[in-house]
N, C-alpha and C positions, 0 to 999 in steps of 0.2 A: 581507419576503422574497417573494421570488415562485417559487412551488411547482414553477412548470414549468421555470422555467431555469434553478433549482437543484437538479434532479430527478439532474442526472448529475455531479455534482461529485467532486471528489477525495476519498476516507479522510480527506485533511490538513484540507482545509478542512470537514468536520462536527466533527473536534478544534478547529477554530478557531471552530466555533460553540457550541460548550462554553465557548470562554474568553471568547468576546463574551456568552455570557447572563450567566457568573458576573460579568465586569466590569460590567455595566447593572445589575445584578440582575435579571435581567427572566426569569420564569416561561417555562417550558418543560419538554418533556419528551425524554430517551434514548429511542429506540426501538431493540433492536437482537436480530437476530435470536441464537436460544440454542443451536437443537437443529433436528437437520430429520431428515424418514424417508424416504425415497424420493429425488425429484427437485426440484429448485427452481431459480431463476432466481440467488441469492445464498446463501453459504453461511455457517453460525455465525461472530459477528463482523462483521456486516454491520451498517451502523448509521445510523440518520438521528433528526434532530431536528426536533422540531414547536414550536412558541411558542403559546401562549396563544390567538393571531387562528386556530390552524390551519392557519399558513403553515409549510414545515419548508425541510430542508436535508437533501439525501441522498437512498436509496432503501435499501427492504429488499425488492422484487419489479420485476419490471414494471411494475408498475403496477394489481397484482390487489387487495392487500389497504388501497393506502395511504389509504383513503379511512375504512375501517374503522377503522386504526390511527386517524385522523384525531381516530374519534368517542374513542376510547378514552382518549386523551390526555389529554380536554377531562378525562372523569372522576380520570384519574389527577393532574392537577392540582388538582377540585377536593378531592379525599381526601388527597392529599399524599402516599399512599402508594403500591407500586412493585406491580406486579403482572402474572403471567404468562399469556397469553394463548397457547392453540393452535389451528390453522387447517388441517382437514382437506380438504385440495383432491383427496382420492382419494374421496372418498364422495359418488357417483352418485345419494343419497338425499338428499342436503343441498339445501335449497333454494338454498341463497346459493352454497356454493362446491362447489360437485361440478356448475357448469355448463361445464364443460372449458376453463376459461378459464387461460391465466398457466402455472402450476407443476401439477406432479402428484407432490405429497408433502405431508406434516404437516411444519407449519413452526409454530415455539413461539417467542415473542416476547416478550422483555420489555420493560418501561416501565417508567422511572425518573423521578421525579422529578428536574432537574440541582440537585445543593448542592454544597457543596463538598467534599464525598467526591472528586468529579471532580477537586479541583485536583492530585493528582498526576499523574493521568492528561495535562491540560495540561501542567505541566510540563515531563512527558518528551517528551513529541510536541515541545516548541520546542527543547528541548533534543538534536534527534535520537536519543536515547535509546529502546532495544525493552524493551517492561514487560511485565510481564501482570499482569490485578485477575482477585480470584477475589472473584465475587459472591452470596450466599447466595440460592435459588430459594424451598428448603421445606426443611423439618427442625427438628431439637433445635440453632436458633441463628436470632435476628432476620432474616426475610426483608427482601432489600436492604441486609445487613451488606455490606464492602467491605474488604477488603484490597489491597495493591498488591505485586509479587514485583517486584523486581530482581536481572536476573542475577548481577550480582557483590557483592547486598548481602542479599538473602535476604527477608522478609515486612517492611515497615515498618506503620506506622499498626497493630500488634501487638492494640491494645486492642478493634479491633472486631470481629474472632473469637476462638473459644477456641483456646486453645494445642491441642487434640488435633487442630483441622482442620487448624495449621497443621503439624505431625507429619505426619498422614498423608494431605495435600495434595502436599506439596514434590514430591516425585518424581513425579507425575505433572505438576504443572505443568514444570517445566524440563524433562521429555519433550516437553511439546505445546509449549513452546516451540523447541527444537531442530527441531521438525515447521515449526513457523510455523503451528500450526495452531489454533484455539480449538474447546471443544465443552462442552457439559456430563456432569459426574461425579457419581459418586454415592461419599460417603462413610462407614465403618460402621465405627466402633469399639464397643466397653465403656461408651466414655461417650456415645455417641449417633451417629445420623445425619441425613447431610444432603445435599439436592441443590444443587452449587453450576456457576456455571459459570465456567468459565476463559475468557478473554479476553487471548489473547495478541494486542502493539500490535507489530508489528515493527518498527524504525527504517526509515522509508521510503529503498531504495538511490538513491545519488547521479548524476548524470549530469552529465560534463561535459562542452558543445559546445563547441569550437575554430574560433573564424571569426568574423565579422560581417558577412557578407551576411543578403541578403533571405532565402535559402532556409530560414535557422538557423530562423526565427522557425516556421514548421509546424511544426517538429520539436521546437522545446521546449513548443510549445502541443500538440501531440499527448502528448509525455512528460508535461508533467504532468497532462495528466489519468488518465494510466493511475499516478499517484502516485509518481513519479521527481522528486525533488527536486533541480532544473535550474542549472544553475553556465553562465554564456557568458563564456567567455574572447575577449577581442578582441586581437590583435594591435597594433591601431591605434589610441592613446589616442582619438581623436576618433569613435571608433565605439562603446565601450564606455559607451552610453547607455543605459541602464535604459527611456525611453521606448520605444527599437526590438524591444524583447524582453518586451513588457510581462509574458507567458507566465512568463521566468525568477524563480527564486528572488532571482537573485543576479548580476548582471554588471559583471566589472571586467577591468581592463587589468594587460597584462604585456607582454614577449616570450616566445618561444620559450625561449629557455635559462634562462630563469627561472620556470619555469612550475611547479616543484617546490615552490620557496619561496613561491610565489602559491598556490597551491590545496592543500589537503591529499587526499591519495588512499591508498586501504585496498581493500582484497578486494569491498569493497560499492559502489566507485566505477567507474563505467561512463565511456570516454568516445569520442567522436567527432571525428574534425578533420575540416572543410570550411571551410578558410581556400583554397583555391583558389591556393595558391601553395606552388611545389616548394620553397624556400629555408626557410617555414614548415613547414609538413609533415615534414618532414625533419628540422628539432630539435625538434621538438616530439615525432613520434615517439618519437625516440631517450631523451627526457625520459621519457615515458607509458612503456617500458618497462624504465628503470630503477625504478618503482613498482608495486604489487603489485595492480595493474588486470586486472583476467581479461578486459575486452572493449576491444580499442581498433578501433573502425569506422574506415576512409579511403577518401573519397568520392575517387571517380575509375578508370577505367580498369586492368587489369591490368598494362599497359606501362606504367605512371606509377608504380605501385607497383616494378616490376623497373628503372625510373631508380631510383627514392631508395633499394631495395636495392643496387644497384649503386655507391651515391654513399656511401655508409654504407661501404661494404667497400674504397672508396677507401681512408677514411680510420680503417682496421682496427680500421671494426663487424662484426661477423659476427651476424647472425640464429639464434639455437640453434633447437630444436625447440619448446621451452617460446614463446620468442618470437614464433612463426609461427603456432603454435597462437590466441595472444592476437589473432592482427592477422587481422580480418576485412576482406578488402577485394578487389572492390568492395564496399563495404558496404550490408546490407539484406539483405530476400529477394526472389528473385524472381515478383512480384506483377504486372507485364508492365504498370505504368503510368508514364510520364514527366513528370508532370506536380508543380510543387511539392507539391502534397500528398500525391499518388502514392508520390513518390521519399519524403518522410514519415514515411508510412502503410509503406512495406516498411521502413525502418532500424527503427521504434520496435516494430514488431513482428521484429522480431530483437532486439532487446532486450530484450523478453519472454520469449522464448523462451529465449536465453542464462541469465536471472536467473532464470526458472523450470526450467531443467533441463529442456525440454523438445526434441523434433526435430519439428520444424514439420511438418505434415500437413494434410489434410482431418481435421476433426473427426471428417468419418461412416467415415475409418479408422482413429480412435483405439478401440482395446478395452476396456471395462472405464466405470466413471465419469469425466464429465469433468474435474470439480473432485477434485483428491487425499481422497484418504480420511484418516481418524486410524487409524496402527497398532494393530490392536487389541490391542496387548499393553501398551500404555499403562494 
């Protein structure tokens, strides 16, 4: 692998280098951040892999500590065992990190060993399936034990904690799960304590682009790397070629009016049409909000959008409030560039912004932290 061009990859694809070690069997290590105090570049849940050569996949900083993590690795491979490592980048006294470089917080990191503890974690990721592992730090229970939560099925793999963590675990993990959030906890009964940390995996949300022009292709290479797992629906059986979109998950062919039965769409499914034609656009629309899609983008002009409203109500659609709300268009934000990447670079960032519950600003007039916090009543 090579370090640097895979420095900025997607969440999906370090899960896919988890399943590529366990397939080879090939020695490596989790890196991923646990816990942070102040300010950092990445936040708990942050995760990259290293391999044996000291080549990895992913990031947990800018670029401050990975060199360190690098060496540490090599150790944790050759001990075989998992270990927590903290990194005081506020301490003006520290020779190595207190030279103002990178982050300005204590950031704690663990290293794992990859075995097959990991394979559920694999699984769900292919599976688009959202988990969360709760991983033992320190305490009265094997550091590096692993559990895996599913929402709708509760602790599996039971045997490698004790039943009291998983007691007085539960409730906090399906909080920081409804958060999207991972951190570490501390746990205190009668029969012991322990620090563990939670590691919520969210099913990465869905995007689907409508069209098959050139344009599509920035846009789904932009989306997935912000970790939007990319569907290109074509119009035109002869366009819907996997080669043109190499970016996408997944690209196939349909029409417009069938476009329900082609794709499946849910509260998590995002999508956009820039098929560049009113006749498309227009069923395709009217398809996308009969399903429970919170963002449909439509590239093109305001007047283009008030034809195919007006074309729709010909033929008595009427647009409710709830529908209007969904339908962003022109679609994107305005970022004041025209250019393919430009036009891009503003949809994919409304897309963000929409799937984050955020109102787009200047950062330096956001109040407060940037990255959300965990409720502390969790």
């Amino acid at each position: 692998m090579d370090m640097e061009s895979d420095w900025s990859v997607p969440e999906a694809d370090v899960i896919d280098g988890i399943r590529d070690a366990l397939a080879a069997e090939r020695s490596a290590v989790l890196v991923t951040i646990v816990d942070i105090e102040g300010s950092a570049y990445r936040r708990p849940g942050a995760k990259m892999i290293i391999d044996a050569d000291g080549d990895g996949v992913g990031n947990i900083t800018a670029g401050c500590l990975e060199d360190e993590v690098r060496r540490l690795a090599a150790e944790v491979l050759d001990t075989g065992e998992p270990r927590v490592e903290t990194y005081d980048l506020m301490n003006d006294e520290d020779d190595v990190w207190g030279l103002g470089v990178g982050c300005n917080g204590i950031i704690d990191v663990l290293l794992e060993p990859i075995d097959e503890s990991f394979r559920p974690v694999v699984e769900a990721s292919a599976a688009g399936e959202g988990i969360a592992t709760v991983t033992i730090l320190d305490g009265d229970a094997p550091a590096g034990a692993r559990a895996v939560y599913r929402p709708d099925v509760g602790f599996t793999d039971d045997e490698n904690l004790p039943e009291w963590i998983h007691t007085e675990i539960e409730g906090t993990v399906t909080a920081l799960l409804d958060q999207d959030q991972s951190a570490t906890v501390t746990v205190e009964t009668a029969e012991g304590t322990v620090t563990a940390f939670v590691d919520v995996m969210a099913a990465p949300p869905e995007l689907v682009v409508l069209g098959s022009g050139p344009d599509i292709r920035p846009v789904t290479e932009l989306a997935n790397n912000c970790d939007f797992r990319v569907t290109v629906v074509a119009f035109r059986g002869a366009a819907a070629d996997p080669d043109r979109f190499p970016h996408a998950d997944e690209v196939l062919s349909t029409s417009p009016a069938d476009l329900r039965s082609a794709v499946e769409f849910n509260k998590s499914t995002y999508a956009v049409l820039m098929t560049h034609n009113f006749v498309d656009d227009r069923l395709a629309l009217e398809e996308l909000l009969a399903t429970p899609v919170p963002y449909v983008g439509l590239l093109g002009p305001r007047d283009r959008f008030e034809e195919v409203r007006d074309d729709m109500a010909t033929d008595g659609v009427d647009l409710g409030e709830r529908d209007r709300e969904r339908i962003y268009t022109p679609v994107g934000l305005d970022l004041g560039s025209g250019t393919p990447y430009g036009i891009a670079h503003s949809i994919v960032a409304e897309l963000l912004a929409v799937h984050n519950d955020r109102d787009p600003k200047h950062v330096k007039e956001r109040e407060g932290p940037i990255h959300p916090r965990i409720d502390e009543s969790v």
